[in-house]
C-alpha positions in Angstrom: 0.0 0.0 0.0 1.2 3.6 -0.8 -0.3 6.4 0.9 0.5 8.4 -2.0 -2.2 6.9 -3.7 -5.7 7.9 -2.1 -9.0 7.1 -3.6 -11.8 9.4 -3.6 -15.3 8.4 -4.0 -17.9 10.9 -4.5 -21.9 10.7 -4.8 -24.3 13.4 -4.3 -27.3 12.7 -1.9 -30.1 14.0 -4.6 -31.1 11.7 -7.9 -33.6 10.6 -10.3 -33.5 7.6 -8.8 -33.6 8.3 -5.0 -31.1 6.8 -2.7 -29.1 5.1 -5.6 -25.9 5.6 -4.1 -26.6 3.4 -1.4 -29.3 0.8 -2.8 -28.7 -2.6 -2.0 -27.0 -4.9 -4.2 -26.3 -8.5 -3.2 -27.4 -7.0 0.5 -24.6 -4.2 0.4 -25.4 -0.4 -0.6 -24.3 -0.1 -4.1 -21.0 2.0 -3.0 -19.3 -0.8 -0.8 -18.7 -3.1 -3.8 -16.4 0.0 -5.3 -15.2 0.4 -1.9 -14.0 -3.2 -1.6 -12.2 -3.1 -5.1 -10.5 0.0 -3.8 -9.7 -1.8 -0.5 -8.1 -4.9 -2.5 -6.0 -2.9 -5.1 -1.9 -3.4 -4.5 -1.6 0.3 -4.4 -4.3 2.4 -2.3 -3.6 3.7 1.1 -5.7 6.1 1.7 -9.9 6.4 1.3 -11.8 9.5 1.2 -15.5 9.8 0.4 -17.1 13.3 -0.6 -21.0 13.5 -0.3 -23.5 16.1 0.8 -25.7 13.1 2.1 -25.1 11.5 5.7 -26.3 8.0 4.3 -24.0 8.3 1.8 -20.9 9.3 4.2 -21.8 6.3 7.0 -22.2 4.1 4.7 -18.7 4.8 3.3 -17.3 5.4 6.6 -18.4 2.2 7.2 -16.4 0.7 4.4 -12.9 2.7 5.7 -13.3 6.2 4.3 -13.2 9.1 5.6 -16.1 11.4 5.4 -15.5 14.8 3.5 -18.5 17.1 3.7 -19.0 19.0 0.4 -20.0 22.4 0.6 -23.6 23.3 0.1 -22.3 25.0 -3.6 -20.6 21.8 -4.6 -24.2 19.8 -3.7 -26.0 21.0 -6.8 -27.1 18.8 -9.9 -25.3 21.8 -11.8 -22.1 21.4 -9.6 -19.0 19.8 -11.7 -17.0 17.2 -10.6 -13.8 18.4 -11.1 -14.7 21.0 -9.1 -15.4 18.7 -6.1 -12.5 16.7 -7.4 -10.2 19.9 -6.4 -12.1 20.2 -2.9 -11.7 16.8 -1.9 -7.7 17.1 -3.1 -7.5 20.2 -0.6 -8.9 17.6 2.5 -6.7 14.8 1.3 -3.4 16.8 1.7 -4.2 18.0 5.1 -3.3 14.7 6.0 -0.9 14.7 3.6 0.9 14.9 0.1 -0.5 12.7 -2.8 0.9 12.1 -5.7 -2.1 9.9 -7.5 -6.1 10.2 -6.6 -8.1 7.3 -7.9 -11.5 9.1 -8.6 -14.6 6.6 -8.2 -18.0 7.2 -8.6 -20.3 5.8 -5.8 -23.3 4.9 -8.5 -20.9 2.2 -10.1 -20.7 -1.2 -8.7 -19.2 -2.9 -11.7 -15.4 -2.5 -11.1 -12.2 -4.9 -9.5 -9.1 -4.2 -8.2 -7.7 -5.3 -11.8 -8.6 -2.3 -13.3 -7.7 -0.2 -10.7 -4.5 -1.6 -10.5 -3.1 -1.6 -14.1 -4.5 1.7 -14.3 -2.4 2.7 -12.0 0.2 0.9 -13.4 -0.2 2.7 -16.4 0.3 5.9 -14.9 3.0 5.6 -12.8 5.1 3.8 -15.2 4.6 7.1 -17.8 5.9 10.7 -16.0 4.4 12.4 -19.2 1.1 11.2 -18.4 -1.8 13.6 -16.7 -4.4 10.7 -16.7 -5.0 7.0 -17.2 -9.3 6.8 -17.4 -11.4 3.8 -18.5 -12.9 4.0 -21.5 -14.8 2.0 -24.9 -15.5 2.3 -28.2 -19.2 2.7 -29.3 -19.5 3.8 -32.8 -23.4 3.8 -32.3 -23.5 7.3 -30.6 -20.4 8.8 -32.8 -20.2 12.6 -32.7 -20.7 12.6 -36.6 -23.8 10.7 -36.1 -25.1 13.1 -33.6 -27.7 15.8 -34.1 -28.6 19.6 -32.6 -31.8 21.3 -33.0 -32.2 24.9 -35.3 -33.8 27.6 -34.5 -36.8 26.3 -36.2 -36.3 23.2 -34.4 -35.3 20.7 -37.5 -32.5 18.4 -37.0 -28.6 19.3 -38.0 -25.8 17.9 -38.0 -24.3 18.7 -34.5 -20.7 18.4 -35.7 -20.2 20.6 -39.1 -17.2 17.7 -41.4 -15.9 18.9 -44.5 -16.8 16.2 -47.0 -19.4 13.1 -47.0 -19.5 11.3 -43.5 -20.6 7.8 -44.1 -23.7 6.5 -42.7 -22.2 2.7 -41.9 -20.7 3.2 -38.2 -17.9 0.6 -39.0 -16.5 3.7 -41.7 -15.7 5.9 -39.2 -13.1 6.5 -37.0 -13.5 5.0 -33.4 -15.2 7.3 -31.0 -14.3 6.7 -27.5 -16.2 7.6 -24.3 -15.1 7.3 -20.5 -16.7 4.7 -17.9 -17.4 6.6 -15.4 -16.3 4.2 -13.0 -12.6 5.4 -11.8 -10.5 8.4 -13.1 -6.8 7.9 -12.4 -5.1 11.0 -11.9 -1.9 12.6 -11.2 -2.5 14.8 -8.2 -0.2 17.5 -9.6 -2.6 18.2 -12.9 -5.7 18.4 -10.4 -5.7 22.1 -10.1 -3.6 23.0 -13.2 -5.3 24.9 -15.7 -5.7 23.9 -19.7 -7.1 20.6 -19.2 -9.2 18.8 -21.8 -12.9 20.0 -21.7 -15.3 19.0 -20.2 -13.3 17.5 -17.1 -10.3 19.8 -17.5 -8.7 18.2 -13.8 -7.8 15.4 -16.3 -5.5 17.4 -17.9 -4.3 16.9 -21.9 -2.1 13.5 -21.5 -5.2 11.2 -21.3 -3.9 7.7 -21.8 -6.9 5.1 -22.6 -7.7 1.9 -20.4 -9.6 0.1 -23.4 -12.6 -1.9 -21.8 -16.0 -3.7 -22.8 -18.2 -0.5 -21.4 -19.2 0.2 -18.0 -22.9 0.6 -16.4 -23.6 3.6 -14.2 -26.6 3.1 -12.2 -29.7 5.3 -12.6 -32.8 3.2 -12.7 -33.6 -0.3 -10.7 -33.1 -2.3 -13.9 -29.5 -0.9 -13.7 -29.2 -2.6 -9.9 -30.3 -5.7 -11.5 -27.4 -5.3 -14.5 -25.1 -4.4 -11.7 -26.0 -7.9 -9.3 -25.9 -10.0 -12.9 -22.3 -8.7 -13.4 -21.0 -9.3 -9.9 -22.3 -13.0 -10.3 -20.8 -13.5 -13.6 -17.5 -12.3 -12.9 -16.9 -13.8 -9.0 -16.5 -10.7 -7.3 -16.2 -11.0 -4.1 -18.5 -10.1 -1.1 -17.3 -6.8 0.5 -15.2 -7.3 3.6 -13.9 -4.2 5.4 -12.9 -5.8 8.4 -8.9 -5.6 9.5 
């Protein structure tokens, strides 16, 4: 374990789907299963959770972390996570200096220690690097695909490409999206302007993990998707104790 390596997981109290943070799957809230990965990675020393909600900070304190309250003007649906990414930093290094913060996001249950760890791995073996972040290809939702609406409210093109864009998916170049499920980041980037937009705390050496897609939870079909893929792969039950 390094305690230059901290996690910090953050989940807002208010949602679509109430309490989702915290809903049971398998019998624990939905948080402790990224908890436990976080818990059994090679690297992590140090756990931080950063919520607005007291259900969501016991039932992370429960799981090791230590409870950051967010401010009331970091609570909002309009607040931006790097922007509680940044507060949360500032609490970690009163306890001291990190060099790496593995961002997780409390409404994703389907992650292991694997991915945590070679992303790390990834990181620390490249000094050039700002980031190493989850991420897949989907071709369905390509940006050249997508749409915006006029001012008389008729579909266009949301992207303006010079030239004919193909309508087969497999033509175009591969899109990529993030997971959602961890951001690896080098602490030193967090606060250091120029980043990529929209989540510049990334900053502009974003170095891919490729994966198969990830599932973050918003409705209680997604709890069921979440239970089917801790089965599957032979997670195992979340045990905090020492």
């Amino acid at each position: 374990m390094n305690n230059r390596i901290a996690a910090l997981m953050i989940g807002r109290g208010g949602s679509s789907l109430k309490d989702k943070n915290i809903l049971p799957v398998h019998g624990y809230p939905l948080l402790q299963w990224a908890a436990a990965a976080a818990h059994r990675s090679s690297y992590i020393g140090r756990f931080y959770i950063s919520s607005d909600c007291d259900r969501i900070l016991s039932a992370a304190k429960a799981a090791g972390y230590t409870p950051i309250r967010r401010p009331e003007a970091l609570s909002t649906a309009t607040a931006q996570s790097c922007d509680v990414v940044r507060h949360g930093l500032s609490i970690i290094e009163e306890d001291g200096s990190v060099d790496v913060i593995v961002l997780q996001h409390a409404n994703v249950g389907i992650i292991s220690e694997q991915i945590i760890d070679d992303c790390i791995d990834e990181l620390m073996a490249d000094e050039s690097l700002s980031a190493v972040v989850p991420c897949h290809e989907n071709n369905e939702y390509h940006p050249y695909r997508a749409k915006s609406l006029s001012g008389e409210s008729l579909l266009e093109p949301f992207v303006q490409i010079d030239g004919n864009v193909s309508a087969n998916r497999q033509d175009l170049p591969p899109a990529y999206f993030f997971d959602h499920s961890i951001w690896v980041l080098r602490a030193s980037t967090i606060n250091a302007p120029g980043g990529q937009p929209p989540w510049q705390c990334m900053g502009n050496r974003i170095k891919p993990y490729l994966t198969e897609g990830c599932l973050d939870v918003h409705s209680p079909e997604d709890i069921e998707k979440t239970e089917k893929w801790i089965t599957e792969h032979g997670i195992p039950q979340p045990d905090f104790r020492k």
